[in-house]
C-alpha positions as CSV (number, residue, x, y, z in Angstrom):
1,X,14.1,-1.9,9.5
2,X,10.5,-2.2,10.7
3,X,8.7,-5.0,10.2
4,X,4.9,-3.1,9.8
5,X,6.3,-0.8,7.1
6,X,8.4,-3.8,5.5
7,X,5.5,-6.0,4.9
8,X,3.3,-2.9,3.6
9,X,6.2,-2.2,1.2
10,X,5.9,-6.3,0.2
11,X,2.2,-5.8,-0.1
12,X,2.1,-3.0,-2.1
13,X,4.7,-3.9,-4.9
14,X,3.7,-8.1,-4.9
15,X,0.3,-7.7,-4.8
16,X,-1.4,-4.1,-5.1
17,X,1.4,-3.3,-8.2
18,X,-1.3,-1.1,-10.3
19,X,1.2,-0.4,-12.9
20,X,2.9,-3.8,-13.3
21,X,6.6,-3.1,-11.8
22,X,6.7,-5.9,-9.3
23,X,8.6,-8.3,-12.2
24,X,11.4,-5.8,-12.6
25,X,14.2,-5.4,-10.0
26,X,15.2,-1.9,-10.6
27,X,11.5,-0.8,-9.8
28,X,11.6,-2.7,-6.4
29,X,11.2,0.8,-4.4
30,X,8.7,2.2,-6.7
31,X,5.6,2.2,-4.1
32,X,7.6,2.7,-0.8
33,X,6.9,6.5,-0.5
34,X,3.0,5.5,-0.6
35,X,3.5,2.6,1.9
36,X,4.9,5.0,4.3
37,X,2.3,7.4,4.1
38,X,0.1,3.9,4.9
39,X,2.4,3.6,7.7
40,X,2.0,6.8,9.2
41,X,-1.6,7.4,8.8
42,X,-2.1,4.3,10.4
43,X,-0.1,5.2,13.6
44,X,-2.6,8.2,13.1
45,X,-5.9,6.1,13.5
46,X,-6.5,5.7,9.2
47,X,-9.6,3.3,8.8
48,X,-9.3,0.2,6.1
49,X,-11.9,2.6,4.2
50,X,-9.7,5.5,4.1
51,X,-6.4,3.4,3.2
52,X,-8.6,2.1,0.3
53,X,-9.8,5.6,-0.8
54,X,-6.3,6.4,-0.8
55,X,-5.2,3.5,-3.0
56,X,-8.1,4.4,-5.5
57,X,-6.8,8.8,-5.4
58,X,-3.2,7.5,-6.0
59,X,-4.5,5.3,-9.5
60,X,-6.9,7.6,-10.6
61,X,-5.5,10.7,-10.1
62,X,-2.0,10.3,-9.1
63,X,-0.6,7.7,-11.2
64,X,-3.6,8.9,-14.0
65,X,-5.0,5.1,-14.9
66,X,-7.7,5.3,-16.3
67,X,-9.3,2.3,-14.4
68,X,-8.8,0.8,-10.8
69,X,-6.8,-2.1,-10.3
70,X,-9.5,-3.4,-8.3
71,X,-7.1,-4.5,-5.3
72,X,-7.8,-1.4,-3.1
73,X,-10.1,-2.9,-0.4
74,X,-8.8,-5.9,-0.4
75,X,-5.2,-4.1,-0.2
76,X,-6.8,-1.8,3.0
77,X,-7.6,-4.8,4.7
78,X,-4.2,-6.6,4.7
79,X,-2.9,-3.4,5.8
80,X,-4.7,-2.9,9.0
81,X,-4.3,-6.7,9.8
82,X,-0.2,-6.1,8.8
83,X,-0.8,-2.9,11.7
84,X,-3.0,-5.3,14.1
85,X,-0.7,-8.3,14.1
86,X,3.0,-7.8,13.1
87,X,5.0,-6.5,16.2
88,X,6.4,-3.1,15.8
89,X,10.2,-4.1,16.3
């Protein structure tokens, strides 16, 4: 298990959760394939801005709502603190 990629995974389903899954136990993996593409892209250099843009393609377009949830920034930003302050193992 790493820690970084565990507390993304939190993050996204507890408090991103654009579709409204977090309440159901079966759906508790729903967002991990898009926090480890977070993960990685951050081991790549990814700004909070382009985490964020991400988040917004992946509602819009992806997922096809037809509004944003609104969390993206604030979402990017708790990433890169998650990557700038949890140890790696």
């Amino acid at each position: 298990m790493i820690p970084k990629l565990e507390a993304i995974k939190h993050l996204f389903l507890h408090e991103w959760d654009p579709i409204g899954v977090a309440e159901f136990p079966e759906a508790s993996d729903e967002y991990d394939s898009y926090a480890l593409r977070v993960f990685t892209a951050l081991h790549d250099g990814a700004t909070a801005q382009a985490i964020a843009e991400y988040l917004a393609w992946l509602e819009l377009d992806h997922m096809g709502l037809s509004a944003l949830s609104g969390r993206g920034e604030a979402i990017a930003d708790k990433v890169i603190a998650i990557h700038l302050s949890t140890p790696t193992a």
